[in-house]
C-alpha atoms as a printed R data frame, in Angstrom:
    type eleno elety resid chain resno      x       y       z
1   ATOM     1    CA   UNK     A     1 59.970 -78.738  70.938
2   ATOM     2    CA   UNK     A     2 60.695 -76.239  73.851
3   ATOM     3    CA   UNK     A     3 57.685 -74.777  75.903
4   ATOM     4    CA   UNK     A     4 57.696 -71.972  78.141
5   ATOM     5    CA   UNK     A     5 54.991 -71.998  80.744
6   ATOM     6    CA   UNK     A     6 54.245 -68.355  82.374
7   ATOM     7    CA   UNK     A     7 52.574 -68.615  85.724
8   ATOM     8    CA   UNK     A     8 52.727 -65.779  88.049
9   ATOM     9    CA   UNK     A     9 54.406 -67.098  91.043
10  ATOM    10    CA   UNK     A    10 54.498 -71.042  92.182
11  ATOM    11    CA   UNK     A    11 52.225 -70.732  94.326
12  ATOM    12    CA   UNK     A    12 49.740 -73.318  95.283
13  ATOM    13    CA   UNK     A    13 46.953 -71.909  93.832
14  ATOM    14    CA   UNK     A    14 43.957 -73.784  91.901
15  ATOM    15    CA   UNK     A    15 44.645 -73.009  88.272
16  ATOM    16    CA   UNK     A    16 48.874 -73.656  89.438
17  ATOM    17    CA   UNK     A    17 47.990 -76.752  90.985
18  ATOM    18    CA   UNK     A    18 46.636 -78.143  88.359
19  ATOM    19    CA   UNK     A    19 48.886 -77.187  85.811
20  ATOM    20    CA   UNK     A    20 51.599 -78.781  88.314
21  ATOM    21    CA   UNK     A    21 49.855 -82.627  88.093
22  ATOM    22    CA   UNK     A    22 49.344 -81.614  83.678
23  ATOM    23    CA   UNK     A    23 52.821 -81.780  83.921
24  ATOM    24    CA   UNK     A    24 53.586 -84.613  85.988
25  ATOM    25    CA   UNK     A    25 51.534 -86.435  83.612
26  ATOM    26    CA   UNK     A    26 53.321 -85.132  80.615
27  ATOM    27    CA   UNK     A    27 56.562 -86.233  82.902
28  ATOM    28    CA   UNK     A    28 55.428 -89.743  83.417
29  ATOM    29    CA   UNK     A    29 54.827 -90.487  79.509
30  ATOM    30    CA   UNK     A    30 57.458 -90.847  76.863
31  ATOM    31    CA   UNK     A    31 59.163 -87.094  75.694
32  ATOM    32    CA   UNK     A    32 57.729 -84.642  73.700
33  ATOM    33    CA   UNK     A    33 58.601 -81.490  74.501
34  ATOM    34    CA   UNK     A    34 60.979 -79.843  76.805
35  ATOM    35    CA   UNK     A    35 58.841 -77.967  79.251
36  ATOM    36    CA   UNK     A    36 60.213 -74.843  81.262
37  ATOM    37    CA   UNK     A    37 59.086 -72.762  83.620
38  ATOM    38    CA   UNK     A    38 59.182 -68.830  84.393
39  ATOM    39    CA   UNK     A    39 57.409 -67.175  87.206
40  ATOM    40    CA   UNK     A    40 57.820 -63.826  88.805
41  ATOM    41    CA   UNK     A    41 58.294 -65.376  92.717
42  ATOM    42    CA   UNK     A    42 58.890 -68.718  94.214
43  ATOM    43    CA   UNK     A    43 56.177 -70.499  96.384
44  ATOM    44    CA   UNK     A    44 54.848 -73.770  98.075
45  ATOM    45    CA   UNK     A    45 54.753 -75.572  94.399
46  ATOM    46    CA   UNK     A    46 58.336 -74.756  93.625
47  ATOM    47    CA   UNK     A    47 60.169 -77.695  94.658
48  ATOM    48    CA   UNK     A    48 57.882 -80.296  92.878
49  ATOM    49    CA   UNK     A    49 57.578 -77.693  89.844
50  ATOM    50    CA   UNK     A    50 61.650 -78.075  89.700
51  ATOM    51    CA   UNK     A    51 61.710 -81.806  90.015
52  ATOM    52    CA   UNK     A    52 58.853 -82.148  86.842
53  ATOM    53    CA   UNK     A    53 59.911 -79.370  84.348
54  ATOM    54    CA   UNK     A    54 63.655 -79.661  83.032
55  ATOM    55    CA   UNK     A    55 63.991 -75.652  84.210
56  ATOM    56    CA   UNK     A    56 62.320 -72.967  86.303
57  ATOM    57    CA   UNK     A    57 63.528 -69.479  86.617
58  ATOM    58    CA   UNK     A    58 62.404 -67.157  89.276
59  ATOM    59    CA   UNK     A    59 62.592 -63.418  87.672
60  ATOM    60    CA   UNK     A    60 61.550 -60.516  88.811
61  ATOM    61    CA   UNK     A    61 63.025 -57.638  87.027
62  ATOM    62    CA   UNK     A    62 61.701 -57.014  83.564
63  ATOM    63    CA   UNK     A    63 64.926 -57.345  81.643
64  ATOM    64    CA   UNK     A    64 65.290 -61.012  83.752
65  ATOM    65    CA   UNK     A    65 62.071 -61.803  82.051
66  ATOM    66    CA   UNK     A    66 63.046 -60.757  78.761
67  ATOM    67    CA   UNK     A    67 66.107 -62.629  78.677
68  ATOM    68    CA   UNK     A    68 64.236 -65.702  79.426
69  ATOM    69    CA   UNK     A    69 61.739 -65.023  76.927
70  ATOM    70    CA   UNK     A    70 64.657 -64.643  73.844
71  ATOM    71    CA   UNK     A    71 65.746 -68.185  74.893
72  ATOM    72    CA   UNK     A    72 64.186 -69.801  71.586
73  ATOM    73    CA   UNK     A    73 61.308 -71.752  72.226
74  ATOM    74    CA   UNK     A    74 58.713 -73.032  70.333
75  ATOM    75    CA   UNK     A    75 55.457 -72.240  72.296
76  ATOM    76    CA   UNK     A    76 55.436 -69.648  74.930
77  ATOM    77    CA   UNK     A    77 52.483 -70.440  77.262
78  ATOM    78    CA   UNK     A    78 50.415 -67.768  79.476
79  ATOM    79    CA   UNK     A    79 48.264 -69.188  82.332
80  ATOM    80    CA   UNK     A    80 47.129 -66.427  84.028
81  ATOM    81    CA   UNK     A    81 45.858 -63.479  82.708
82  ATOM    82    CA   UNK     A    82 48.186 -60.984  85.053
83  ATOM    83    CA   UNK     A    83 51.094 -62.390  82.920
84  ATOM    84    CA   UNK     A    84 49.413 -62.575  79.814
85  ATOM    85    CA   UNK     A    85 48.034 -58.886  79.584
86  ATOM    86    CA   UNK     A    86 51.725 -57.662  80.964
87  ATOM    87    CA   UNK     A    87 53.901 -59.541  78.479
88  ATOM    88    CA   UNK     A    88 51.843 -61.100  75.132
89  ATOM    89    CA   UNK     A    89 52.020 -57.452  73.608
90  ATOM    90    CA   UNK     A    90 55.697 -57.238  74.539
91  ATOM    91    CA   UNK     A    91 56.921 -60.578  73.784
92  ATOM    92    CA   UNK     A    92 54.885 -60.421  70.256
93  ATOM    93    CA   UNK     A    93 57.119 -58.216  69.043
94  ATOM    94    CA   UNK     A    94 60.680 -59.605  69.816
95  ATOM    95    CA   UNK     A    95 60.454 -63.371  70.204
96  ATOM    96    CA   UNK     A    96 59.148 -65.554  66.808
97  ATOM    97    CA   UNK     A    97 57.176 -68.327  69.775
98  ATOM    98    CA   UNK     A    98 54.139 -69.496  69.000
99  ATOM    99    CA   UNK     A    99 51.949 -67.405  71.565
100 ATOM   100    CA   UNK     A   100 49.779 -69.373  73.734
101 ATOM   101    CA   UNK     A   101 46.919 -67.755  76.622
102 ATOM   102    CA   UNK     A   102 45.596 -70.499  79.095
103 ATOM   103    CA   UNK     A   103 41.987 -68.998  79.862
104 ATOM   104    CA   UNK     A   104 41.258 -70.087  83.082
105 ATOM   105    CA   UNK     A   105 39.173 -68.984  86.405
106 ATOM   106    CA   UNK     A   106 41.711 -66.015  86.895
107 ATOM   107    CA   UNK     A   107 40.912 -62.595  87.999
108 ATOM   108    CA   UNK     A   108 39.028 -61.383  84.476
109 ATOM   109    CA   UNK     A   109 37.370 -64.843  83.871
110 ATOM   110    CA   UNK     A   110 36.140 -65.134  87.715
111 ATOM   111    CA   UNK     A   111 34.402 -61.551  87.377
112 ATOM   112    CA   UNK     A   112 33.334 -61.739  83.848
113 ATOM   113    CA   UNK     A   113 31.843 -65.397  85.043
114 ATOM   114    CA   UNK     A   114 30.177 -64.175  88.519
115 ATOM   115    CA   UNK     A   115 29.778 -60.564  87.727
116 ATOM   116    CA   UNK     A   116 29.511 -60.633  84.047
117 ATOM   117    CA   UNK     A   117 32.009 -57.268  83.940
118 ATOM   118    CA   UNK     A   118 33.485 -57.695  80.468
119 ATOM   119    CA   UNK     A   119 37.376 -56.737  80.370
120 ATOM   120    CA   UNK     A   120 38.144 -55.788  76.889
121 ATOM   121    CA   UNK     A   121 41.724 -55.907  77.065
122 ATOM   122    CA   UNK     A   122 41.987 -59.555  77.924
123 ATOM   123    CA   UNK     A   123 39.621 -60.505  74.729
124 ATOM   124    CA   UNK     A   124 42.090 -58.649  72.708
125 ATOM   125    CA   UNK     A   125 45.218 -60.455  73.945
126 ATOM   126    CA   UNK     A   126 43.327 -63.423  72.528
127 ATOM   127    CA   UNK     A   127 42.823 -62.499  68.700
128 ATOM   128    CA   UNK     A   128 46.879 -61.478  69.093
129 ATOM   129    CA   UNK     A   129 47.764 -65.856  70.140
130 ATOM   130    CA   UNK     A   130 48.287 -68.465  68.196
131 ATOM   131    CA   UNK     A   131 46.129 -70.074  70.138
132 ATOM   132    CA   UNK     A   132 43.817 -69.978  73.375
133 ATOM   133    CA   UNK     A   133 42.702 -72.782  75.924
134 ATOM   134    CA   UNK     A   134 39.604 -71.970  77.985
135 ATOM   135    CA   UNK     A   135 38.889 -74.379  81.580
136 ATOM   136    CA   UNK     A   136 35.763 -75.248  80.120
137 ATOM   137    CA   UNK     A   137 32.761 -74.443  77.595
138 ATOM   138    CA   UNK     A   138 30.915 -72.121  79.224
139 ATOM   139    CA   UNK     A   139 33.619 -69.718  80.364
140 ATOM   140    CA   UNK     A   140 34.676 -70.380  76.222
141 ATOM   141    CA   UNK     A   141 31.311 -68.698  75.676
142 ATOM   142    CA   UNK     A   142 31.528 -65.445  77.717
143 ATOM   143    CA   UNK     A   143 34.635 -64.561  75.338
144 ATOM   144    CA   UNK     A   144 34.958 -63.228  71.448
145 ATOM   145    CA   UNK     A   145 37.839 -65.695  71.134
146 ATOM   146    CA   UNK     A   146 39.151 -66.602  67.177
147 ATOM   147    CA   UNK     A   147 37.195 -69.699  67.055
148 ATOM   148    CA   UNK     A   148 39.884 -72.263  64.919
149 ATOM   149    CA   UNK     A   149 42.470 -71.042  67.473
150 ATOM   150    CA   UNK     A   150 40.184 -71.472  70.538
151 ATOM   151    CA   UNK     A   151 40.565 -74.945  73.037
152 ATOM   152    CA   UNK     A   152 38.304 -76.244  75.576
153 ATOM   153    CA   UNK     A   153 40.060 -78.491  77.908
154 ATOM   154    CA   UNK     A   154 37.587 -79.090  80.674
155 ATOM   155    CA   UNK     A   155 38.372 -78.633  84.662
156 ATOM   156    CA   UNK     A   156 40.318 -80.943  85.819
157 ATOM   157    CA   UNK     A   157 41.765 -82.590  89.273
158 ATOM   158    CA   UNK     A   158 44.208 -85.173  89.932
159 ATOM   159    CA   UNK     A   159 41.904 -87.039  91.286
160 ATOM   160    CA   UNK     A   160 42.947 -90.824  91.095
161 ATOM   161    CA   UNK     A   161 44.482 -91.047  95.017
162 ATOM   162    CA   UNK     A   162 41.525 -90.054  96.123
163 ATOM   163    CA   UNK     A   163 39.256 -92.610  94.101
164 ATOM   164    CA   UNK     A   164 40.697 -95.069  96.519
165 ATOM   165    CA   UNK     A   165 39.746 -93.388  99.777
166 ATOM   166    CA   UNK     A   166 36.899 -95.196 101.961
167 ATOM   167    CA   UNK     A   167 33.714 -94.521 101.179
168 ATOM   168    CA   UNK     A   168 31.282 -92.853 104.208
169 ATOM   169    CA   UNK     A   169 30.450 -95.451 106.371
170 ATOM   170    CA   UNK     A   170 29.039 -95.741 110.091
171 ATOM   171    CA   UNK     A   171 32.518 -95.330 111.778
172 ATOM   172    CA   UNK     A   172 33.252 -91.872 109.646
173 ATOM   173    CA   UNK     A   173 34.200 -88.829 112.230
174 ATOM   174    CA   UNK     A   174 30.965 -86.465 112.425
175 ATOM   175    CA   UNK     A   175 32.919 -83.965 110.854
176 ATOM   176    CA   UNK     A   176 32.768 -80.914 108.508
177 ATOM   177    CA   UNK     A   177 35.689 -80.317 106.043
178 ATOM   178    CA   UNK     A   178 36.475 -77.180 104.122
179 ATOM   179    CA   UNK     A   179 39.948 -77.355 101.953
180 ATOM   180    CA   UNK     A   180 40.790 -73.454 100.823
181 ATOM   181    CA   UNK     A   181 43.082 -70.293 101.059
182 ATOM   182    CA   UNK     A   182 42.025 -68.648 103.906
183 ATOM   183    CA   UNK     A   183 40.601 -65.543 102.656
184 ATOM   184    CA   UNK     A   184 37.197 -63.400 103.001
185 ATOM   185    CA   UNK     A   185 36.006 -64.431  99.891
186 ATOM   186    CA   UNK     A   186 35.737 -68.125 100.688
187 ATOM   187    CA   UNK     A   187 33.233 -67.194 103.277
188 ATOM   188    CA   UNK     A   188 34.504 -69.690 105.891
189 ATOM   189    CA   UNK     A   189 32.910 -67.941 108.852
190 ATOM   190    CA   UNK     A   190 29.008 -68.973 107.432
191 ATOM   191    CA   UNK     A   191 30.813 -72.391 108.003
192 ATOM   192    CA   UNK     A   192 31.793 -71.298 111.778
193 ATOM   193    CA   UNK     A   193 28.129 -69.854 111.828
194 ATOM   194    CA   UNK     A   194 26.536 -73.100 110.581
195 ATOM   195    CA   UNK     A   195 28.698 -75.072 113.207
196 ATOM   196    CA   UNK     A   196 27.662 -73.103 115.831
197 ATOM   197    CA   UNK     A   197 23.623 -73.781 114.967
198 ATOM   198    CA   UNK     A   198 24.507 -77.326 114.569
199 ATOM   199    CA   UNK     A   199 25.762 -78.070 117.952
200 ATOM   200    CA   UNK     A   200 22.269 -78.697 119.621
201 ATOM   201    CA   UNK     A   201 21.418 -81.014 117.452
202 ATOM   202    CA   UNK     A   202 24.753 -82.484 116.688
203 ATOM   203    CA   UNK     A   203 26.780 -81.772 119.721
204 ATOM   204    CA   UNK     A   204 29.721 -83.914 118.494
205 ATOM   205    CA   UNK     A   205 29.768 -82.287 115.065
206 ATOM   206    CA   UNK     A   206 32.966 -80.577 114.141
207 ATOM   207    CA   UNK     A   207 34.775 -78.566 111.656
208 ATOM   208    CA   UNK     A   208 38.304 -78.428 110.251
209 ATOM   209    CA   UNK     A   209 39.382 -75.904 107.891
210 ATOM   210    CA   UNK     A   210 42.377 -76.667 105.914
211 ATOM   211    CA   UNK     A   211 44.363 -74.168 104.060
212 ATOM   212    CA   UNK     A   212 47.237 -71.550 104.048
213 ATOM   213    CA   UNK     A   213 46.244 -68.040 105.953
214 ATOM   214    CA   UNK     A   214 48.147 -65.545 103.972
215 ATOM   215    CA   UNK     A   215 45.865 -62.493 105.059
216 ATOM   216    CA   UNK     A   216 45.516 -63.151 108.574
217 ATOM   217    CA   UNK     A   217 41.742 -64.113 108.060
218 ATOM   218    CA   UNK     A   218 42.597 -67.474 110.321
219 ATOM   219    CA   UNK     A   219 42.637 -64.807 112.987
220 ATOM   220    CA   UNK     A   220 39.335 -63.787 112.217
221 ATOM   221    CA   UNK     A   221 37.784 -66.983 111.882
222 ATOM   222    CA   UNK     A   222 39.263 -68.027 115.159
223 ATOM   223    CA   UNK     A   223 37.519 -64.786 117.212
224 ATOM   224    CA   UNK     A   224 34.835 -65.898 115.280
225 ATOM   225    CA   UNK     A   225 34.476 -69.431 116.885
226 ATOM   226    CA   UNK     A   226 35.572 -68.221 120.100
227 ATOM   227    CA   UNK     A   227 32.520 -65.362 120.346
228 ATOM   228    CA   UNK     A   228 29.851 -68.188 119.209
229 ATOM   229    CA   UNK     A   229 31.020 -70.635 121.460
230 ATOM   230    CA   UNK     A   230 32.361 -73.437 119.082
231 ATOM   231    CA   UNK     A   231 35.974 -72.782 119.468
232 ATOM   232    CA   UNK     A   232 36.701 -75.830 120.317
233 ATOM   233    CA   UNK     A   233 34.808 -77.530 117.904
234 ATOM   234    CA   UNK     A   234 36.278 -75.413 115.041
235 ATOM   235    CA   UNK     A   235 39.818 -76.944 114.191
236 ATOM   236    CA   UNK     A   236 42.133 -75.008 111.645
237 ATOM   237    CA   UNK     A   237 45.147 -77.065 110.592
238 ATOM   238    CA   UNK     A   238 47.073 -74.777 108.015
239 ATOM   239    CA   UNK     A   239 47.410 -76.404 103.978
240 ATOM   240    CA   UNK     A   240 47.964 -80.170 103.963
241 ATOM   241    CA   UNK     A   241 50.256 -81.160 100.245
242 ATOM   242    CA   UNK     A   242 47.641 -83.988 100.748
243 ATOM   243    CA   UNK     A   243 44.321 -83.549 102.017
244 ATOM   244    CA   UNK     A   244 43.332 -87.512 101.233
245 ATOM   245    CA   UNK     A   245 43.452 -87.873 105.248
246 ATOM   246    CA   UNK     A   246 41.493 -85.117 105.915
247 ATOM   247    CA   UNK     A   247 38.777 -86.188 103.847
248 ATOM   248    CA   UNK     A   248 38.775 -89.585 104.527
249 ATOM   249    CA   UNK     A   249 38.444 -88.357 108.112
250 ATOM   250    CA   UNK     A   250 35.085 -86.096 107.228
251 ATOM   251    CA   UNK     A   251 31.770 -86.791 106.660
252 ATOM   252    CA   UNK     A   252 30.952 -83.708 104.671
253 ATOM   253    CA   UNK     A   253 33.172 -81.504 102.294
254 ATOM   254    CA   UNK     A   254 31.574 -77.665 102.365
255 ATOM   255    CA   UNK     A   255 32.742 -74.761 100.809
256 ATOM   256    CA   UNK     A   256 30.520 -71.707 100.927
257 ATOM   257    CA   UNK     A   257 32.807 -69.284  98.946
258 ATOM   258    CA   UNK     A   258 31.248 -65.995  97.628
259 ATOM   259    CA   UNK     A   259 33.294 -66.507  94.602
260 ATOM   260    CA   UNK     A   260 34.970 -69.634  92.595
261 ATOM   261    CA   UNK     A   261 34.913 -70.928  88.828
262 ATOM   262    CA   UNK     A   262 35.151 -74.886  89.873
263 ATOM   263    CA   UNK     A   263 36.781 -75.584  92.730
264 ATOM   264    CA   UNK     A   264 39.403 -78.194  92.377
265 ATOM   265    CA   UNK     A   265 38.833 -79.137  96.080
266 ATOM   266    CA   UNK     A   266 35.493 -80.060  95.569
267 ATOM   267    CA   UNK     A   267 36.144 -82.661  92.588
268 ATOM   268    CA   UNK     A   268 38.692 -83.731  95.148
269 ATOM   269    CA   UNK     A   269 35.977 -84.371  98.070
270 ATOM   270    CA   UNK     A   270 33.793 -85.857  95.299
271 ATOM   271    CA   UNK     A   271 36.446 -88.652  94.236
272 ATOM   272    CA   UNK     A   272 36.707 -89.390  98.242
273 ATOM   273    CA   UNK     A   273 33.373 -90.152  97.849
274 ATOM   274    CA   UNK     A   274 32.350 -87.058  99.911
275 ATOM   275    CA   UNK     A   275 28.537 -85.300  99.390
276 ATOM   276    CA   UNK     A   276 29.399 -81.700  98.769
277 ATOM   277    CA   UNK     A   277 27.431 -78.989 100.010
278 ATOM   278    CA   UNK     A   278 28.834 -75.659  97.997
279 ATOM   279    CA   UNK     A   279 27.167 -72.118  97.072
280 ATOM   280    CA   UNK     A   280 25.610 -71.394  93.557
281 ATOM   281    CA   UNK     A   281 28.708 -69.631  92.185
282 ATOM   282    CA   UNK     A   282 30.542 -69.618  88.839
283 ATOM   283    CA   UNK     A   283 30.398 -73.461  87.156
284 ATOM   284    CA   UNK     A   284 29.850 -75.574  89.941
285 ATOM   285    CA   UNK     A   285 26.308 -76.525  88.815
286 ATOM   286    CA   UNK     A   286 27.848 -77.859  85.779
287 ATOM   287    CA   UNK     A   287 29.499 -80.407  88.250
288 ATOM   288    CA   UNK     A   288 27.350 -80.968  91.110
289 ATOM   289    CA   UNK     A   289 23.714 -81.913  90.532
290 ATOM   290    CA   UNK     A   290 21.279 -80.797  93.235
291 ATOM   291    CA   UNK     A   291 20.490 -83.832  95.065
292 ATOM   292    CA   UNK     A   292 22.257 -86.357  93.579
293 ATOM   293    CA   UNK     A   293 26.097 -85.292  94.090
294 ATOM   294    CA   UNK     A   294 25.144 -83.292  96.888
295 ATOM   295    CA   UNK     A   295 23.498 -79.523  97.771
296 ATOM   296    CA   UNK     A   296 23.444 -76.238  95.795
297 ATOM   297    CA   UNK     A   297 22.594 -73.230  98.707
298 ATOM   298    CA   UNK     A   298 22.563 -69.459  97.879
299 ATOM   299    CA   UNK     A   299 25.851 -67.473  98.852
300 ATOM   300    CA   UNK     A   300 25.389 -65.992 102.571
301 ATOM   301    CA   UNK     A   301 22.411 -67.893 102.841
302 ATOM   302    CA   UNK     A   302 23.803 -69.791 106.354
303 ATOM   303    CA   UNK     A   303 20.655 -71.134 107.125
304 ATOM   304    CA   UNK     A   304 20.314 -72.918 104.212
305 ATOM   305    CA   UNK     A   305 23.594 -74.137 104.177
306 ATOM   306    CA   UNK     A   306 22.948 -75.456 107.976
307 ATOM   307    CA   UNK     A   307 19.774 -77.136 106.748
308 ATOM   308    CA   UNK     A   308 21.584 -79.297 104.101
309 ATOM   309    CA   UNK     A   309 24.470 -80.032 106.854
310 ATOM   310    CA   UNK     A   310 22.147 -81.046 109.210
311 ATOM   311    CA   UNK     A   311 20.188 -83.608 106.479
312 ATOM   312    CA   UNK     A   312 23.510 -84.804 105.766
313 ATOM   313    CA   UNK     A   313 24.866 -85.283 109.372
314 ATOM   314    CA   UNK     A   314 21.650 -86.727 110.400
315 ATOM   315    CA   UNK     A   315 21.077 -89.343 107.114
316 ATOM   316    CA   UNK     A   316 24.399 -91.262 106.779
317 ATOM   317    CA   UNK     A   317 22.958 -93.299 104.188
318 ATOM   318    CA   UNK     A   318 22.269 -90.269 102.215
319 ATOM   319    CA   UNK     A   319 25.353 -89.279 103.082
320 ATOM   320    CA   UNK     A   320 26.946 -92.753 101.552
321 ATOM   321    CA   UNK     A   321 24.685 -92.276  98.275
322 ATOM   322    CA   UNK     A   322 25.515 -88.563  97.685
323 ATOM   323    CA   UNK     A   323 28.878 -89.925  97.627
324 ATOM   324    CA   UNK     A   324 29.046 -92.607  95.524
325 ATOM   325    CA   UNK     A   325 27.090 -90.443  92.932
326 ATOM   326    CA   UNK     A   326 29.797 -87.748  92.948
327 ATOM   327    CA   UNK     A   327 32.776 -90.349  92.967
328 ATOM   328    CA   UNK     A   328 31.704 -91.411  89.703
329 ATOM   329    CA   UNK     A   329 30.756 -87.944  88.702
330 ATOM   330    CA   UNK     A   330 34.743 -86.787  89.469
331 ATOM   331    CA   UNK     A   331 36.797 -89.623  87.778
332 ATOM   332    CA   UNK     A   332 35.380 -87.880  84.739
333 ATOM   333    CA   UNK     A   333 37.426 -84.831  84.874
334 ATOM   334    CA   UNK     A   334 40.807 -86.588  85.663
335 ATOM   335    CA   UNK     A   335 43.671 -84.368  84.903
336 ATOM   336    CA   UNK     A   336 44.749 -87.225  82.079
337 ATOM   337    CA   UNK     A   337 41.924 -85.798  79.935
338 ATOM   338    CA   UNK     A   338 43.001 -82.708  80.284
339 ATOM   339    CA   UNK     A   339 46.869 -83.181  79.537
340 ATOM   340    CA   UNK     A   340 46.068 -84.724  76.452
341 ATOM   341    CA   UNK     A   341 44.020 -82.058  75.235
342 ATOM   342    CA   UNK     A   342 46.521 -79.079  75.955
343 ATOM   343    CA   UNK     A   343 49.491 -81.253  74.666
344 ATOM   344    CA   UNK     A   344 47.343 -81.275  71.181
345 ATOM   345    CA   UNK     A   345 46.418 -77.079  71.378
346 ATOM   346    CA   UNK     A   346 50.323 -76.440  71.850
347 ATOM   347    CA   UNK     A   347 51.529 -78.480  69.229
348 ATOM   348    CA   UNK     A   348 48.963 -76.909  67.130
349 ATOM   349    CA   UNK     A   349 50.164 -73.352  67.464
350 ATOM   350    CA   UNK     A   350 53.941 -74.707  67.023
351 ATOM   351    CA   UNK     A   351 53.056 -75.683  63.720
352 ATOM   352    CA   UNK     A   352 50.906 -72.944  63.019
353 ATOM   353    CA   UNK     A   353 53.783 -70.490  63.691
354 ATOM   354    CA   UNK     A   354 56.362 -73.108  61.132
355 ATOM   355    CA   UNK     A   355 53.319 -73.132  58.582
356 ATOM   356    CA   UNK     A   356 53.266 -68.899  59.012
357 ATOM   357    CA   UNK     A   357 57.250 -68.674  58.654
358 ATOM   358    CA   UNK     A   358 57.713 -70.360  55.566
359 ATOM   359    CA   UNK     A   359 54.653 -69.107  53.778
């Protein structure tokens, strides 16, 4: 069987990232399909995208893309919904693939989730696929999807490396992590904010914020620190391929973003055995139980979010606890769950398109 995978560009996004470690689990088992890749622009992901899939083309130009979709493949896959909405009506009508849309926290499914603003042009790219994955149940819901041809796989995270990190334990760094694009919408300077309220209580407290800075908001955050007097304390390193060191170097994983489905980095933290404190957006409370895995505050809501850092910081045996309870809660949603389950939805709509042909 040949696949086709449709990203946008490579890269190193959430919903790309995890497709990436699907697929070096597909790679590591015995062969069952020839997997290749087509996105519109290269990125971070691209050399470990070309050592897993047996081809990846880089095409820009419309007729490129259409020459790579009448290559004869089985099961053409859309993950994000940019691709899906430009080329599913297109490709419909002059390739016989099965037609597959990956449904993930994209553009339409973040807003629909967090703003409930209903797209009606990405429901009806569903009912024209074969078949349609979603990232988990309750972003299934929000969509009119043809229910035999609809798939939930469930978040996921490679998260087995960082089962084995250290646990928090007296000698761990008084530190603050925060793995994500820099970009307004994470909200990083409540962080900086937070930090800077900490200090007199917590005077060796720190933060490091790792992730790429694409829109200059590293800039920003940097002024930021400076004006509040925590510049020092405020570290930003740039995106790590592994952040394993960083959090094994933390006491704390926090993300206050103003807008996220699940965050892969946080069922990251959580297998390093790291309490999470995170902001009540899209499905994280479907993850993270208030209390137990770590602390739920209101987007923008800074003092709240320094109130649980400063429980955390000053309890490391709740600290320890919080951990433990979200290391178990993460080796749940291991990517090999997930691989399994997609491998099953696109051999279903291969055989769904053989069973259509010779009917």
């Amino acid at each position: 069987m040949r696949i086709l995978h449709v990203l946008d560009t490579c890269g190193a996004g959430g919903m790309e990232t995890t497709f990436l470690n699907v697929l070096r689990r597909w790679h590591s088992q015995a062969a069952w399909a020839d997997h290749e890749i087509l996105a519109t622009a290269g990125g971070a992901l691209e050399p470990a995208l070309r050592q897993t899939a047996a081809r990846v083309v880089i095409a820009a130009t419309p007729e490129a893309v259409m020459t790579t979709f009448r290559r004869g493949y089985d099961v053409v896959h859309f993950l994000v919904d940019r691709m899906a909405c430009r080329w599913i009506p297109i490709v419909a009508g002059h390739c016989a693939a099965a037609l597959v849309y990956g449904k993930g926290y994209d553009m339409a499914g973040t807003f629909r989730l967090n703003d409930q603003l209903r797209w009606q042009p990405d429901e009806s790219i569903m009912w024209g696929c074969d078949q349609v994955t979603f990232t988990t149940a309750a972003l299934a819901e929000g969509y009119a999807a043809p229910e035999p041809r609809a798939t939930v796989l469930g978040k996921a995270a490679d998260v087995r490396h960082f089962l084995t990190i250290p646990p928090v334990s007296a000698t761990t760094p008084t530190r603050i992590v925060a793995v994500a694009n820099l970009h307004a919408l994470k909200r990083l300077g409540d962080l900086v904010r937070a930090v800077a309220r900490l200090r007199p209580s917590h005077p060796t407290v720190t933060l490091r914020l790792v992730g790429a800075d694409e829109s200059g908001e590293g800039d920003r955050l940097r002024a930021l620190a400076a004006r509040l007097d925590v510049g020092a304390a405020c570290e930003l390193v740039g995106r790590h391929g592994d952040v394993g060191p960083d959090l094994e170097a933390s006491l704390i994983f926090a993300l206050p973003s103003g807008r996220e489905g699940v965050p892969t980095a946080m069922l990251e933290a959580m297998a390093a055995a790291r309490p999470v404190v995170v902001t009540d957006v899209g499905h994280v409370r479907t993850v993270v139980r208030e209390g137990i895995d770590g602390f739920v505050v209101p987007v923008g809501d800074v003092g709240a979010l320094t109130d649980r850092l400063h429980r955390l910081l000053g309890d490391r045996d709740l600290a320890a606890a919080m951990g433990r309870a979200g290391r178990r809660r993460a080796a749940r949603h291991d990517v090999e769950h997930v691989a399994a389950r997609l491998r099953a939805a696109l051999t279903r709509a291969a055989g769904r398109t053989v069973a259509g042909a010779s009917a």
